[in-house]
ZATORSE-45779 format. One line per 8 residues: their letters; for each residue x, y, z of N, C-alpha, C, CB. Coordinates in steps of 0.05 Angstrom, whole numbers. Glycine has a CB too. Layout:
# ZATORSE-45779
a> X,Y,Z,X,Y,Z,X,Y,Z,X,Y,Z | ...
END
This chain:
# ZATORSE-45779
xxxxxxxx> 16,-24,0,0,0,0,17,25,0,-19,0,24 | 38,26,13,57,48,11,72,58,-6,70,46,24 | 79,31,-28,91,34,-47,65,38,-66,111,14,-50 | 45,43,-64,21,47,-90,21,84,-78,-22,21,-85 | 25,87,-56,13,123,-49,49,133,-64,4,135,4 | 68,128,-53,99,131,-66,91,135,-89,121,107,-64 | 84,115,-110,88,120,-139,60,143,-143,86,86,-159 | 39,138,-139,26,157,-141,36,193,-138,10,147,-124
xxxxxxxx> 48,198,-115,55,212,-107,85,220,-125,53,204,-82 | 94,210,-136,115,209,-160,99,221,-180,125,178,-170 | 83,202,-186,65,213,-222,52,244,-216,26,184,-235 | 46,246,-197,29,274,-189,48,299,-189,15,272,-155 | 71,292,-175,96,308,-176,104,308,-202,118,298,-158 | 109,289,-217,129,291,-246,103,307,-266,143,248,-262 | 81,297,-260,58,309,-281,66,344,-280,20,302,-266 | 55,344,-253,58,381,-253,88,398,-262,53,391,-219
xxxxxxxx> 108,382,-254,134,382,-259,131,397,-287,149,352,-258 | 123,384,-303,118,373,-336,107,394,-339,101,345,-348 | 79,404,-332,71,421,-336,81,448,-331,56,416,-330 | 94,451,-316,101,479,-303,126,485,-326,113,478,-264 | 142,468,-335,163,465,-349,148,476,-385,176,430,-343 | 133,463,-385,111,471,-412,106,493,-414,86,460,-413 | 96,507,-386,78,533,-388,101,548,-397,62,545,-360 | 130,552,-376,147,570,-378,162,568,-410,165,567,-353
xxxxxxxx> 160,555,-423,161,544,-451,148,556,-466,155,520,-454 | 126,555,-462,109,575,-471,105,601,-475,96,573,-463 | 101,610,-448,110,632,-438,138,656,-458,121,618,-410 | 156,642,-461,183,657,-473,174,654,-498,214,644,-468 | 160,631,-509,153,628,-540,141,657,-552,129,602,-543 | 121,673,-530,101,683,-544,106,710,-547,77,678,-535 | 127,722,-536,135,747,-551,145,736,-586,164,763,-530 | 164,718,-580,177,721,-598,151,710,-619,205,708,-594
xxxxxxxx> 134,701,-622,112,705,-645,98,726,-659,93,695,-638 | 102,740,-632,85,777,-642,109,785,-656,75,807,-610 | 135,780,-648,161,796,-667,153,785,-701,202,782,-656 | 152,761,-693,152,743,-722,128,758,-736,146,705,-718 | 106,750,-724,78,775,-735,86,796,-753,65,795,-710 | 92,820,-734,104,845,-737,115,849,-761,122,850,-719 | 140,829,-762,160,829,-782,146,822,-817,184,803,-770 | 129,805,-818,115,793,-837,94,809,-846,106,769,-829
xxxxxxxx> 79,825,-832,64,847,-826,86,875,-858,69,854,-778 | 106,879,-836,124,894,-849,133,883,-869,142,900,-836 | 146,869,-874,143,858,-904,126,849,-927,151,845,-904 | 108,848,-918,83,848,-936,76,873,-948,59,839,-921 | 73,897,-931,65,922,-938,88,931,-954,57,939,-914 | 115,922,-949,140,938,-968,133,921,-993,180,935,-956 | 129,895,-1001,134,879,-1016,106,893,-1038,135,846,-1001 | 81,892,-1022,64,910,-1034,60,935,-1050,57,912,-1022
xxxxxxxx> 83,957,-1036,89,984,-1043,101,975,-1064,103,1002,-1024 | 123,960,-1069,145,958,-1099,127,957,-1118,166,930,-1103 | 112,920,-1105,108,923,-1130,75,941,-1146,112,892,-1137 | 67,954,-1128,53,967,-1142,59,989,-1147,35,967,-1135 | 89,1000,-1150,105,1023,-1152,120,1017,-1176,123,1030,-1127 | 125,990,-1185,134,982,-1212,123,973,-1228,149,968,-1215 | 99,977,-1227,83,966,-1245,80,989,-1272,55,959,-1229 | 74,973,-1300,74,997,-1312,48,1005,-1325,94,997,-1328
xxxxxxxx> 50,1016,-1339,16,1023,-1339,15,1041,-1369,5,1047,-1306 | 0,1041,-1382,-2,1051,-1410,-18,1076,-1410,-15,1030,-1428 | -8,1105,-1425,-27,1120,-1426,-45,1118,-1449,-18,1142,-1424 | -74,1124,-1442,-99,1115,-1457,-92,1141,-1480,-134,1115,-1436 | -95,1125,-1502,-90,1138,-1531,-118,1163,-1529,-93,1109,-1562 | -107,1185,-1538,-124,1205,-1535,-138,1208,-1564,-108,1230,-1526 | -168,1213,-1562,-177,1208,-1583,-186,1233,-1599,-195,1191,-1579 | -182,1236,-1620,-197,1264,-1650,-210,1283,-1631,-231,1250,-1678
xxxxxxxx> -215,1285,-1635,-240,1299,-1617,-229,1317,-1596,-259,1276,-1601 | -208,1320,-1585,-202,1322,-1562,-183,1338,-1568,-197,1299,-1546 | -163,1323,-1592,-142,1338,-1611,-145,1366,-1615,-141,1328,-1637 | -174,1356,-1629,-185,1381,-1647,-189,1399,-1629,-211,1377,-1664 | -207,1396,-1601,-209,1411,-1586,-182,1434,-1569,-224,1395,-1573 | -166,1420,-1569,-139,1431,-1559,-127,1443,-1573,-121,1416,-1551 | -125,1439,-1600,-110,1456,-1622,-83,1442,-1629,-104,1487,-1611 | -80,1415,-1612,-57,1388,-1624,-63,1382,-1649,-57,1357,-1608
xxx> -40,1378,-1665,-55,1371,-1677,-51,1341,-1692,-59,1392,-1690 | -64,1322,-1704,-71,1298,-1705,-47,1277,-1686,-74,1292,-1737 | -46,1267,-1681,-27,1247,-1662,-27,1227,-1690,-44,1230,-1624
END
């Protein structure tokens, strides 16, 4: 009987052990996720700016009409 409360008393100790060891594991993990966030966050928005800063883009052919009105004359 003594040796059943002993081992018991082992598993109850090593359980929480385990756990407390987990939490603090945890614990240190979760800044460093918001950095990781942050960072990905920030690179997305630069990666965004390029490339919609290199993109190129065509000017819409100006039509008669418009020519005539301005005093250009035919393109």
């Amino acid at each position: 009987m003594l040796a059943f409360v002993v081992l018991l008393a082992a598993s109850i100790v090593g359980f929480f052990s385990t756990a407390m060891s987990a939490r603090r594991e945890s614990a240190g993990y979760k800044p460093g996720i918001a950095v990781r966030q942050l960072a990905d966050v920030v690179t997305n928005v630069l990666l965004g700016q390029i490339a919609e800063g290199t993109k190129s883009w065509e000017i819409p052919p100006v039509s008669a009409s418009l020519n005539a009105k301005s005093g250009v004359p035919g393109v």
